[in-house]
ZATI-595772 format. One record per residue (C-alpha): residue in one letter; x, y, z. Coordinates in steps of 0.001 Angstrom, whole numbers, padded with zeros to 6 digits. Layout:
BEGIN
+------+---------+---------+---------+
: fifi :      px :      py :      pz :
+------+---------+---------+---------+
:    A :       X :       Y :       Z :
...
+------+---------+---------+---------+
***
This chain:
BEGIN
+------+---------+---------+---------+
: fifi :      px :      py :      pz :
+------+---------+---------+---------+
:    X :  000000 :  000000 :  000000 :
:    X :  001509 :  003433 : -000618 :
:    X :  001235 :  005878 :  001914 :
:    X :  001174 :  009351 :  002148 :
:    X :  002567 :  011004 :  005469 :
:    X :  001280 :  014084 :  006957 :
:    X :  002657 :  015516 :  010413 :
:    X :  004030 :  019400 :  011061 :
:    X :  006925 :  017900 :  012536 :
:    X :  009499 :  016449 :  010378 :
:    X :  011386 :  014436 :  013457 :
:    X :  008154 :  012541 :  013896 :
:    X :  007747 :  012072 :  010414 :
:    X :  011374 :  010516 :  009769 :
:    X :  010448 :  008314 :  012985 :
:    X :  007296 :  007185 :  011462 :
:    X :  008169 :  006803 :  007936 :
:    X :  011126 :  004759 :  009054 :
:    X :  008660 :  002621 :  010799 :
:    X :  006043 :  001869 :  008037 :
:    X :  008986 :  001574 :  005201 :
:    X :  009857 : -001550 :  007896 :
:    X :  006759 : -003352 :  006976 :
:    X :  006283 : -005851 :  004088 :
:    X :  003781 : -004221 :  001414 :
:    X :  004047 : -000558 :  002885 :
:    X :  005906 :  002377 :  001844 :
:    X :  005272 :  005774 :  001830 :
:    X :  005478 :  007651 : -000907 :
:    X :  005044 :  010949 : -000360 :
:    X :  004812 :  013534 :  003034 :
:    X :  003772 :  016814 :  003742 :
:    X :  003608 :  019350 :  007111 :
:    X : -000214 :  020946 :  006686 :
:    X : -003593 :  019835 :  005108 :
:    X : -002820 :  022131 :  001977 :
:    X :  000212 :  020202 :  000910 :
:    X : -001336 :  017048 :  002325 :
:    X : -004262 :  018006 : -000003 :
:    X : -001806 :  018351 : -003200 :
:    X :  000082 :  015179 : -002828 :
:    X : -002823 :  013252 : -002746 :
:    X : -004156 :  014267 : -006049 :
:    X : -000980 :  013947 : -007167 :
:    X :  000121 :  010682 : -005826 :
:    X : -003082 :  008793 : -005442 :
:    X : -002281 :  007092 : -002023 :
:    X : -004185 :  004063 : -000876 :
:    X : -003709 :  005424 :  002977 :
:    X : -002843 :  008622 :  004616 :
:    X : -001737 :  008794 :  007916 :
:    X : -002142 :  012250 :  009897 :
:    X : -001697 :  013893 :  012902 :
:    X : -005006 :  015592 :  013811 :
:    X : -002594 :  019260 :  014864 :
:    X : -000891 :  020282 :  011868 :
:    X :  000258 :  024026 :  012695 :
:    X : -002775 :  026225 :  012136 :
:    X : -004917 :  023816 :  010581 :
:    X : -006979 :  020294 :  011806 :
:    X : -005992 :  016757 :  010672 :
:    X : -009961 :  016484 :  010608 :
:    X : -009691 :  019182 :  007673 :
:    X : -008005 :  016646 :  005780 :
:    X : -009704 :  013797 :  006929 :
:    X : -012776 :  015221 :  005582 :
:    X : -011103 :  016717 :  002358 :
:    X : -009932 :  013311 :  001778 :
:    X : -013016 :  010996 :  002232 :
:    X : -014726 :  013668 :  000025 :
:    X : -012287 :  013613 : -002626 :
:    X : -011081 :  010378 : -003053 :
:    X : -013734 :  008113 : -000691 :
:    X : -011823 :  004696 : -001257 :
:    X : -008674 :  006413 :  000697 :
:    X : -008308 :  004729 :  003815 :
:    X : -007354 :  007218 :  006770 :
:    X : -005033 :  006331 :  009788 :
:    X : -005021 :  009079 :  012668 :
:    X : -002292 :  008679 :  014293 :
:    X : -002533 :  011149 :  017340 :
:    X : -001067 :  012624 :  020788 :
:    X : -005000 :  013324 :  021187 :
:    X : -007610 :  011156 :  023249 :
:    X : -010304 :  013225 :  024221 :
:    X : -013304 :  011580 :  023770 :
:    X : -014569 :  014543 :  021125 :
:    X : -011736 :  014068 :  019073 :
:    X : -011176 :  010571 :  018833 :
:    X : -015599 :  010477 :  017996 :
:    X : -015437 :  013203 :  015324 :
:    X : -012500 :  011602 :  013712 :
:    X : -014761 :  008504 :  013628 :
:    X : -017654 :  010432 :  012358 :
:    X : -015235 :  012335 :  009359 :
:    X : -014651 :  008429 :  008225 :
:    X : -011283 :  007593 :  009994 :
:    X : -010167 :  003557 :  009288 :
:    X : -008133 :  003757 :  012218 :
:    X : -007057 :  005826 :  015395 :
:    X : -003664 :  005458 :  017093 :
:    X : -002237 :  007378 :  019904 :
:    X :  001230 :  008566 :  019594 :
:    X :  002464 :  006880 :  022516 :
:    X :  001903 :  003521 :  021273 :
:    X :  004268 :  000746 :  021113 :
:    X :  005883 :  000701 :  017514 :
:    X :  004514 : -002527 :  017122 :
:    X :  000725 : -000931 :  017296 :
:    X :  001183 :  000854 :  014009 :
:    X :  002049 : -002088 :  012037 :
:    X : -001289 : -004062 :  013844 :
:    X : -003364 : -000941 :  012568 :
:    X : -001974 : -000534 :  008721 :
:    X : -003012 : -004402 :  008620 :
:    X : -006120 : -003729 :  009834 :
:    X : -006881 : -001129 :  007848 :
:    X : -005154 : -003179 :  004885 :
:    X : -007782 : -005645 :  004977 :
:    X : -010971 : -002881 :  005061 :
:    X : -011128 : -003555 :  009302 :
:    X : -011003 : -000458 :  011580 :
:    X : -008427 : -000082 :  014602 :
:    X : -008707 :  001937 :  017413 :
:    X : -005762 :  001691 :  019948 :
:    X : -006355 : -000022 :  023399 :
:    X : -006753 :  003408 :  025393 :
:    X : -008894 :  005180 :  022974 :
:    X : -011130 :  001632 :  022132 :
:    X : -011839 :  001123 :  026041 :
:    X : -013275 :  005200 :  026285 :
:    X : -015428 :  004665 :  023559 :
:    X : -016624 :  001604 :  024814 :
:    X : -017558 :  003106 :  028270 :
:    X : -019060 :  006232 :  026581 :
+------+---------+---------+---------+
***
């Protein structure tokens, strides 16, 4: 699956890119720091995922997570997130978000999600699955 990376913070998104070019049938293929680039390279590249941060500087990972289920519907969407609040985590679920990881997951956690989300499931991480349960 190619993979299109979008996180203000390029540190993170060396760390995570490392991370998914780790795992058989993944690569990422392009990245961006905001929703407007984000935007760009995937009508340019045609991902089959992106995975976003919901703060990207001034603008909302849930900007692109709408832009992108509007756009291009098939376009699975991984949040991958320093964010739990309940709010979030629900309207990310309500924009169409495949998955929802927290930042502080083990490494191991973001290759259980891309599967997931490989085979058309939906992953929420442990944390974030057991508040939305008990909501």
């Amino acid at each position: 699956m190619n993979i299109l990376l979008v996180d203000d913070h390029a540190l993170v998104r060396a760390g995570i890119r490392s991370l998914i070019n780790q795992i058989d049938s993944f690569r990422v293929v392009g990245e961006a720091d905001g929703v407007e680039r984000g935007l760009a390279l995937l009508r340019e590249l045609e991902p089959d995922l992106v995975v976003t941060d919901i703060t990207l500087g001034n603008h909302s990972g849930l900007e692109l997570l709408a832009a992108v289920k509007r756009e291009r519907p098939a376009t699975r969407v991984v949040v991958l997130s320093m964010h739990s609040a309940d709010e979030v985590v629900s309207e990310a679920l309500r924009l169409g978000a495949d998955a929802y990881l927290l930042k502080d997951s083990a490494p191991g956690e973001l290759e259980i999600a891309l599967h997931a989300v490989e085979r058309h499931d939906s992953y929420l991480s442990p944390v974030v699955s057991r508040r939305m349960i008990d909501r």
